[in-house]
Every structure is written in C-alpha cells, then in structure tokens.
ZAFI-578860 format. One record per atom (N, C-alpha, C, O, CB): x, y, z. Coordinates in steps of 0.001 Angstrom, whole numbers, padded with zeros to 6 digits, always signed. Glycine has a CB too. Layout:
// residues N
XYZ...
END
This chain:
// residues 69
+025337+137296+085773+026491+136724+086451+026348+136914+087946+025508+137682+088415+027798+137359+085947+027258+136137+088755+027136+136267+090437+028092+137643+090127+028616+138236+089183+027922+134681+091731+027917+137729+091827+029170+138919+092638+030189+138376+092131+030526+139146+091231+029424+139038+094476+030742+137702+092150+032129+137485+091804+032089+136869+090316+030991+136327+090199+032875+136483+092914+032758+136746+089260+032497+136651+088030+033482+134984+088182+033357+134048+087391+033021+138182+086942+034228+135000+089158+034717+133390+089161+033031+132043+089853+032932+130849+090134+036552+133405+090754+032273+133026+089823+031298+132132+090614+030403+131445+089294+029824+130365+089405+030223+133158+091854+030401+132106+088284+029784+131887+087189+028328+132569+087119+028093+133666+087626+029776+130491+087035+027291+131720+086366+025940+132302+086678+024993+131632+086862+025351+130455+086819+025501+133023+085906+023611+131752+087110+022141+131194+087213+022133+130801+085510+022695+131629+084794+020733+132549+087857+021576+129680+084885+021546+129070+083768+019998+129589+083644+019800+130030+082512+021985+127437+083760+019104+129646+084301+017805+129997+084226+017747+131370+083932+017033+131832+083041+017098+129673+085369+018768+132291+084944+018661+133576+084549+019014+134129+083439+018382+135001+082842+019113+134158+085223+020265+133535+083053+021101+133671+081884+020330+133731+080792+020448+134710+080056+022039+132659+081720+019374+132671+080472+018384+132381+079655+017352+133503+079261+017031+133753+078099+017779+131344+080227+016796+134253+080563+015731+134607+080716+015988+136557+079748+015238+137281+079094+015359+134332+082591+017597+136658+080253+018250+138285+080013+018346+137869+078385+018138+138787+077591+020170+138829+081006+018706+136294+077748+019454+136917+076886+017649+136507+075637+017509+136951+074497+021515+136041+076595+016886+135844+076184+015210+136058+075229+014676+137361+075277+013887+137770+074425+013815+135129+075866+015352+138523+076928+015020+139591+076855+015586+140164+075941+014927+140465+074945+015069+140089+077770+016781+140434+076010+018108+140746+074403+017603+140290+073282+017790+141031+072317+019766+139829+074356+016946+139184+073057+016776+139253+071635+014867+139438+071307+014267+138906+070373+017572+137641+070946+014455+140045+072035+013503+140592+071841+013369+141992+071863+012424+142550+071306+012868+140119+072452+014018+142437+072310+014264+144081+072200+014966+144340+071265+014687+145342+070606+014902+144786+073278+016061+143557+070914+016183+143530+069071+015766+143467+068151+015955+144207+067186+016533+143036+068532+014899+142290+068267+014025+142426+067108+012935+143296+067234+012201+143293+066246+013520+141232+066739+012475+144337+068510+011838+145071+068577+012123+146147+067662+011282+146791+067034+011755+145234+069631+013770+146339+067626+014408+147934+067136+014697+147732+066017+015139+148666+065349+015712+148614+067806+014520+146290+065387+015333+146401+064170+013366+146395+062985+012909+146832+061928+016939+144512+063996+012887+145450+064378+011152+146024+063185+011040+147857+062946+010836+148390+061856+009034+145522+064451+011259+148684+064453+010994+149913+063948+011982+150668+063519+011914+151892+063640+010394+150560+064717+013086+150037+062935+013993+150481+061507+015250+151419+062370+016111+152070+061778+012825+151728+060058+015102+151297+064213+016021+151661+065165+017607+151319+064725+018074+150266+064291+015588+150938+066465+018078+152253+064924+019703+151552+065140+020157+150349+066499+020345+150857+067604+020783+153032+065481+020244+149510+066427+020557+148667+067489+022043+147849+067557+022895+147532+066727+019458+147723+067474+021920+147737+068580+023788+146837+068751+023465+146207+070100+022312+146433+070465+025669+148166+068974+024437+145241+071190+024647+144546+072100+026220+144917+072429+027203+145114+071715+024246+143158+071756+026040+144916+073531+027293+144964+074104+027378+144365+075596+026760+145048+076413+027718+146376+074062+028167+142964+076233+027856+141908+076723+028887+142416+077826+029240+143595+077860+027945+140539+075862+029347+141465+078722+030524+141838+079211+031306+140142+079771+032051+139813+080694+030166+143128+080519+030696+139487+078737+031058+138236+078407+031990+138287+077506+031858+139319+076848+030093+137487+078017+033253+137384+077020+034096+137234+076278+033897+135667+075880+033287+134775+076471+035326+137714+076859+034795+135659+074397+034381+134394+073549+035506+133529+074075+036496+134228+074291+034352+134573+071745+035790+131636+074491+036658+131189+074751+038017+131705+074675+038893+131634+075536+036475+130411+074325+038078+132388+073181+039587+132076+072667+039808+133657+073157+040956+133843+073560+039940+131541+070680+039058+134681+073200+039188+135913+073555+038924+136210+074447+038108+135737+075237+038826+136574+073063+039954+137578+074539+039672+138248+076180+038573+139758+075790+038397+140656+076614+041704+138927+077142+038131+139751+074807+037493+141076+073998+036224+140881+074580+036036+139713+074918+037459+141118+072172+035281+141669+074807+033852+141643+075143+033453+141404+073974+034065+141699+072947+033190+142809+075774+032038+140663+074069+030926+140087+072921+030241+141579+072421+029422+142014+073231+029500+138818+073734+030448+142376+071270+030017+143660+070763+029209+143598+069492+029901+143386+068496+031178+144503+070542+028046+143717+069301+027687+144144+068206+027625+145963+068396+027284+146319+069523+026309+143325+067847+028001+147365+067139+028113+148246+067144+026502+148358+066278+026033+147781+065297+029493+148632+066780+026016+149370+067185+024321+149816+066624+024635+150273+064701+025336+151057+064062+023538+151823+067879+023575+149170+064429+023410+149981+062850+021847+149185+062730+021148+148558+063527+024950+149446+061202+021738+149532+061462+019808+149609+061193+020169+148637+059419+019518+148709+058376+018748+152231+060923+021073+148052+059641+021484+146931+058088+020829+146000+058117+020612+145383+059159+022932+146212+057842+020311+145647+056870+019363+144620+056829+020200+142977+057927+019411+142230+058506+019066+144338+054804+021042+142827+057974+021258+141579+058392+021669+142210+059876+022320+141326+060435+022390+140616+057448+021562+143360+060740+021856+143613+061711+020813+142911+063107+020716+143462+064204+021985+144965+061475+020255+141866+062800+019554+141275+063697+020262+139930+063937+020803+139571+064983+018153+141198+063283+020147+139162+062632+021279+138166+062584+022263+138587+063419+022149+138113+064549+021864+137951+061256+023518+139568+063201+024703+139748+064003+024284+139522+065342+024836+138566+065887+025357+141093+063847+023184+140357+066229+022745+140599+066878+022729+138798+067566+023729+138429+068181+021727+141540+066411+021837+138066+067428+021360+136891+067589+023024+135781+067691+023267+134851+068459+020156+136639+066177+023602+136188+066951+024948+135262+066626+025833+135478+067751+026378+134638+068468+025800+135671+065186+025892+136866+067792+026624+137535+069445+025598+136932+070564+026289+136228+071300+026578+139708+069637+024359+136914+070961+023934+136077+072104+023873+134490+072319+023690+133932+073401+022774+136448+072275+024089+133785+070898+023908+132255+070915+024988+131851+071859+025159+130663+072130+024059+131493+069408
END
C-alpha cells in the first residue's frame, strides 16, 4: 500500500508480495510448519482484517490462497 492507505497501491507490487505470500506458504505447509496470513487489508463488506490463524491441516494452504485471491 502507499503512505496514505486512501492513495491505494502499486498493482505490480501488490502482485509481486502476494506470489511472495503464497510461496512461503506453500513452503511451510510442504515442511509440515504451522502457517497462517495476516493482511491488513479488509474484505468489501468488512471492516475485519483478511486472517488466516497458523495451523499445519491438511487444507490449510487452500485457506491460505483463498485469503490472498
């Protein structure tokens, strides 16, 4: 995001953090790591931050991936 969060963000950069995010996920979830995301983005309808909570569950990559799409 810019300095000011009304400025929005770089679409290139945006891109670049969140292939980093989901590669370090699927890094932790191959070596059986507990992993989670925690964004400081919120979903349209919510004012809640985008959270996955670290666990090592078989579908905890999915969550993972669904929170950055």
């Amino acid at each position: 995001t810019m300095a000011k969060h009304w400025q929005g963000y770089i679409p290139e950069r945006m891109e670049r953090v969140v292939s980093v995010a989901a590669s370090a996920a699927t890094h932790a979830v191959e070596q059986r790591w507990p992993v989670g995301i925690l964004t400081n983005g919120a979903l349209p309808e919510s004012d809640q931050a985008v959270k996955v909570l670290p666990g090592r569950s078989p579908g905890q990559l999915t969550h993972i991936m669904e929170a950055l799409a």
